[in-house]
N, C-alpha and C positions, 0 to 999 in steps of 0.2 A: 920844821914847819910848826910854828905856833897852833894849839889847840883851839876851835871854836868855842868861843865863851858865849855862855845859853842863857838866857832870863825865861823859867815855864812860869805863864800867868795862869793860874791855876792849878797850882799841881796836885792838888787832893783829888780831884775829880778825875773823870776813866782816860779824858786824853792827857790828863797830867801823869797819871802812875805810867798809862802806855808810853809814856816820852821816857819816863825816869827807866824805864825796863830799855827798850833801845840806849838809851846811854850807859847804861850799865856794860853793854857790849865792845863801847867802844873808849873808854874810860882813858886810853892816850890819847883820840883826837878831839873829844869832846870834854867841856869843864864846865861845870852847873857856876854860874855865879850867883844865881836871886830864884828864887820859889818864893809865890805868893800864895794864901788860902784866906777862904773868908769864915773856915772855921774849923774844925776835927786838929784842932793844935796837935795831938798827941800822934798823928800820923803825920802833919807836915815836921815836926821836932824829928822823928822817926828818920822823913827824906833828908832832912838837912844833915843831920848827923854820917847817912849812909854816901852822900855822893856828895859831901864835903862844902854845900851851899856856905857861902862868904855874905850873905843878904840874904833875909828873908822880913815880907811886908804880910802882916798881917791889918783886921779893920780898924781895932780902937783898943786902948787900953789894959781891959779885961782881957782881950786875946791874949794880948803880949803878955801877959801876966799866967796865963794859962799856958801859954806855951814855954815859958823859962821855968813855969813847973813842972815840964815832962821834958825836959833838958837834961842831962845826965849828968847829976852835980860832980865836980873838979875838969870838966870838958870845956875847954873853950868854948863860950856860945857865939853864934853869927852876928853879925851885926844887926836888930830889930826894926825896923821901920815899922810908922804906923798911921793908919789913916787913909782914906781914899789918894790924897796927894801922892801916898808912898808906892802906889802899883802904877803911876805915870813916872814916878821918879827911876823905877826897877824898870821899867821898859827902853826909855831914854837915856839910863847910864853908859857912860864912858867904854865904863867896865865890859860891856855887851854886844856880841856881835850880831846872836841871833835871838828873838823874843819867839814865843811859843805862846800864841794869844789862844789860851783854853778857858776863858772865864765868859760861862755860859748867859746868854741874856744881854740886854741892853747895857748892862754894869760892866761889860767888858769894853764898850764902844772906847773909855778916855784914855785909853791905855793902849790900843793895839793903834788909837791915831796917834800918839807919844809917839810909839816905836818907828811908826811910817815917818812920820815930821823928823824923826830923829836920824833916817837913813840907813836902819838896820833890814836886816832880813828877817822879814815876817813872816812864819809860817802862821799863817789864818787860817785857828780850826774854831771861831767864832762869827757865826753865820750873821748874827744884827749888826755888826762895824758897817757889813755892806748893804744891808737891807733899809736899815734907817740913815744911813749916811754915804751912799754908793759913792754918790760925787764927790762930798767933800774926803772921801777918804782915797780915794783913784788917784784924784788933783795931788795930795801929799805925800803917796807914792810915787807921783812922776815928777812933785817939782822938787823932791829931794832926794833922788835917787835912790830911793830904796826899794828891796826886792821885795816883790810878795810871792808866797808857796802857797798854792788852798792845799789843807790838811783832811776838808770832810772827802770821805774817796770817791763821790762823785767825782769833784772837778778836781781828786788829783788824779784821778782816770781818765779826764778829759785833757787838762794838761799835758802828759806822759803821751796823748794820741794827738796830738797837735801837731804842725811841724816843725821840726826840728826838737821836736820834744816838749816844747811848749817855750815860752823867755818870761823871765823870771820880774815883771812891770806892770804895767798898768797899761796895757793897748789902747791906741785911738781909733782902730776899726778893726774887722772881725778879720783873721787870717784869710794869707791868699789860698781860696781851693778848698774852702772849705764851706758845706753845704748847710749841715744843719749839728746841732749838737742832741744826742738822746741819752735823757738823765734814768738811770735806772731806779727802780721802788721795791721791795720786796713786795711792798701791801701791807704790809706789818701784819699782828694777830687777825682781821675782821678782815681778813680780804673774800673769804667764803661766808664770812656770819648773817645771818637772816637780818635783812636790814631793819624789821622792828623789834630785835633784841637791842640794838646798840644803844637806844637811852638808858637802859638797866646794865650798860657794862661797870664794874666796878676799877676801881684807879690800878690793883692788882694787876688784873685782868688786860687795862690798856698796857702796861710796864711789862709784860711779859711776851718783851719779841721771840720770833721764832729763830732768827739768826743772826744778831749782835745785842752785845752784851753794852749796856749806856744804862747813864743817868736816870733817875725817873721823867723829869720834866723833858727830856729829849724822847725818852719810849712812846710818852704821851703821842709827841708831835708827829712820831712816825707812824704811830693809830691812825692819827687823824689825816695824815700826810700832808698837816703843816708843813712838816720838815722839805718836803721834797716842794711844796709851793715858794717857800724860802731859798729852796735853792736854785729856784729856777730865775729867783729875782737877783742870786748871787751871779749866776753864769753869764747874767747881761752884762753886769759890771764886771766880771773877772775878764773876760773872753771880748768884749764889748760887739753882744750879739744881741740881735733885736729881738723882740718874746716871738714873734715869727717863726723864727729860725731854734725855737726849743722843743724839745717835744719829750715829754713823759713818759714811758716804757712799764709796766711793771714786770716785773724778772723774780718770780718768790726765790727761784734759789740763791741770790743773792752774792753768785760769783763771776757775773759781767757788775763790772761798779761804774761803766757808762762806757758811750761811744762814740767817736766823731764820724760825719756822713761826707764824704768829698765831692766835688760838685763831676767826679768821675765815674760816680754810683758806688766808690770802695767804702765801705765803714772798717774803721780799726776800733779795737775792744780792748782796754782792760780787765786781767780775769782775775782770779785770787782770792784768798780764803776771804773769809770775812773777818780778819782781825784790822784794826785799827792800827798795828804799827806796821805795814806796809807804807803805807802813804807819811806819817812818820819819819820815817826812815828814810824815805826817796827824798821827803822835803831837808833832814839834816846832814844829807850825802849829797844834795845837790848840787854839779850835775854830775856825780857819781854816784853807783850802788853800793849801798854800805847794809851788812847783816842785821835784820830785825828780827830773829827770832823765829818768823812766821815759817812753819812746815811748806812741805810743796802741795800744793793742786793737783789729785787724782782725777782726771777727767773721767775715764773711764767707767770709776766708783759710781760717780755724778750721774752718768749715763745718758742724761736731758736736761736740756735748758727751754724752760718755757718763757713766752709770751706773751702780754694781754695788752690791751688797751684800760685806762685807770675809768673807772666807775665814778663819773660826777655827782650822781645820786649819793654813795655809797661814801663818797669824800669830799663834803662840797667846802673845806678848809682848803684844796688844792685850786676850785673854781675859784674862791673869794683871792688866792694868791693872784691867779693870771690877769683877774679884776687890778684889782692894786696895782701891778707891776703897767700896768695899760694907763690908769689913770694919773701916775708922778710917784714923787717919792712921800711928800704927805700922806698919801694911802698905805706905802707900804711902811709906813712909820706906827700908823696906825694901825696897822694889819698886825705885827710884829708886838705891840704894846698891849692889844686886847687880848692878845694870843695868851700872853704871859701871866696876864691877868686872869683868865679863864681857865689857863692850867691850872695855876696855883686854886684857886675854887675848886677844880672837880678834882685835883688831888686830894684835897681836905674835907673832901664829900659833898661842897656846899653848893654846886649845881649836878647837873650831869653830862654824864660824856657828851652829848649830842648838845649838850647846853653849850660847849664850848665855839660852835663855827654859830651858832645865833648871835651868842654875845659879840663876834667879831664881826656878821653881818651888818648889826644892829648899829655897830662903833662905827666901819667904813659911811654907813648911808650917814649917821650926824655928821661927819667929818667932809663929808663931800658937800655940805651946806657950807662952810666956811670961807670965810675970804684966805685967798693965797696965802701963804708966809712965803716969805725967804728963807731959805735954807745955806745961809752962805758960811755958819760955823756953828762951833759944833752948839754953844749954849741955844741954837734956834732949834737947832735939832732937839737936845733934850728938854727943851719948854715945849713943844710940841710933843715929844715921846709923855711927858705926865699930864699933858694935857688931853691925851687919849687913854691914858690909865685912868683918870678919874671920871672917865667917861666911861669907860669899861666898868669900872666899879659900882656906878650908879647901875648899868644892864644888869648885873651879875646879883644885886639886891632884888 
């Protein structure tokens, strides 16, 4: 049996190293062909050398110069690509069976649509492909046959409780038997904090979750529980379930990763540490289980699993999500655009935490004054996606 040949879009970043850690396990049926980075040359040189990448796409120029300086002189180097072009060329190669869409943000949108347009297996563990471009990216998974895997472990714990395990496309209605879907949240840091402390939280302070280890700009989002607003807009499109039929959960211990509700009153759970190659690993063995490393689940240890209902006050980035996802995709294009824009500010100190769900307030209401666009590819999408950043920009002054 031929090896599955991988394209990671993003591999510097935590779901790029968690992929390269799973593959390392399986090194005869798995073959890295292309890792992309948009910067830390000296760690991507690092992955290509170790899992034997044949391609790698870096942004412009200087990279590529920066990274054949931390190349191990007399070693064959990989082949360089360069340039935005060259992470739609890595996705859509020949060469490729499966794409690994980890490149976080809007920036990842042209690249994980390549991979779909191209008929590969996408495992999507970037949330905006769907959020700013639900339909047109659904549409190019189903008119090209290709598979999509969600990698964030929500929906591959909703996936996995689906029936039959879930299938591996683009649905054109919600499964039979199936009631409602419930997205689990920890809460992130500020699920107890006095709610007028949190304009004075510092960027630290939101990056320090209690029970997964991610990016800065995604720890922000789970403060905020952007993230879980984003992925409730993901599960319409994944699952193709109406905002009705979602419902929010907060769970702090953080080892149910979601649940599906039968129209028989059964729910089935997903449970599991909180690492990130689980669902990994389920998405590069699918549909078999292949070893990710991940330790076992002492329940016992755990003792309790609690409950709550999400605090609207306390996170109103997850009300402005259910707004969005209500009002089209224009809004959650916009939603998604100011978000990024707002982080990137209160990471660099220049608004504050609570500054962030204003400025995307702020962005939604100019943006619902507009006349329609069509959103029928993707350049409509990304003239619209900057057309709400520059709107964000002006709030955020």
């Amino acid at each position: 049996m031929n090896p599955q040949r991988l394209c990671i879009l993003g591999s510097t970043g935590s779901i790029g190293r968690s992929t390269l850690d799973v593959v390392s396990r399986h090194a005869d049926s798995i073959q890295v062909h292309a890792l992309t980075a948009h910067s830390r040359m000296s760690l991507l040189a690092e992955q290509a050398l170790a899992c034997g990448a044949r391609v790698v796409a870096v942004p412009d120029e200087k990279a590529r110069e920066r990274f054949l300086q931390a190349w191990p002189q007399g070693r064959p180097a990989p082949q360089v690509r360069v340039g935005p072009a060259a992470l739609e060329e890595c996705a859509a190669d020949t060469e490729v069976d499966t794409v690994m869409a980890a490149i976080v943000g809007a920036a990842g949108l042209p690249a994980a649509l390549a991979a779909a347009r191209a008929g590969k297996r996408v495992l999507l563990a970037n949330k905006e492909a769907l959020v700013a471009a639900g339909g047109l990216f659904m549409a190019a998974v189903r008119d090209n046959g290709a598979e999509l895997l969600p990698i964030d472990s929500e929906h591959n714990a909703i996936f996995q409780c689906m029936p039959q395990g879930g299938r591996a496309g683009a649905p054109a209605a919600p499964a039979k038997g199936v009631r409602r879907l419930l997205l689990t949240a920890s809460g992130g840091p500020f699920r107890t904090a006095a709610l007028e402390s949190l304009e004075g939280v510092t960027p630290d302070q939101a990056c320090a979750h209690p029970n997964w280890s991610m990016g800065r700009k995604i720890s922000v989002d789970s403060a905020t529980m952007l993230n879980k607003g984003l992925e409730v807009i993901e599960a319409h499109w994944l699952f193709a379930m109406p905002l009705q039929r979602i419902q929010v959960v907060i769970h702090p211990q953080s080892m149910i990763h979601s649940m599906v509700e039968y129209e028989d009153g059964s729910i089935l759970a997903q449970l599991g540490q909180p690492d990130m190659r689980t669902p990994i690993a389920y998405g590069l063995g699918f549909p078999d289980r292949i070893d990710s490393g991940v330790g076992p689940l002492d329940l016992a240890a755990i003792g309790r699993l609690d409950f709550e209902p999400p605090d609207l006050r306390r996170f109103p980035c997850l009300r402005l999500s259910f707004q969005a996802l209500e009002a089209g995709q224009e809004a959650c294009i916009a939603l998604n655009a100011a978000n990024e824009v707002a982080v990137d500010h209160f990471l660099s100190s220049r608004i504050p935490f609570t500054g962030i769900a204003r400025v995307i307030e702020q962005c939604l209401e100019a943006m619902a004054g507009r006349t329609r666009t069509a959103l029928d590819t993707l350049d409509e999408v990304l003239e619209l996606d900057g057309s709400a950043r520059r709107q964000a920009l002006q709030f955020c002054k």
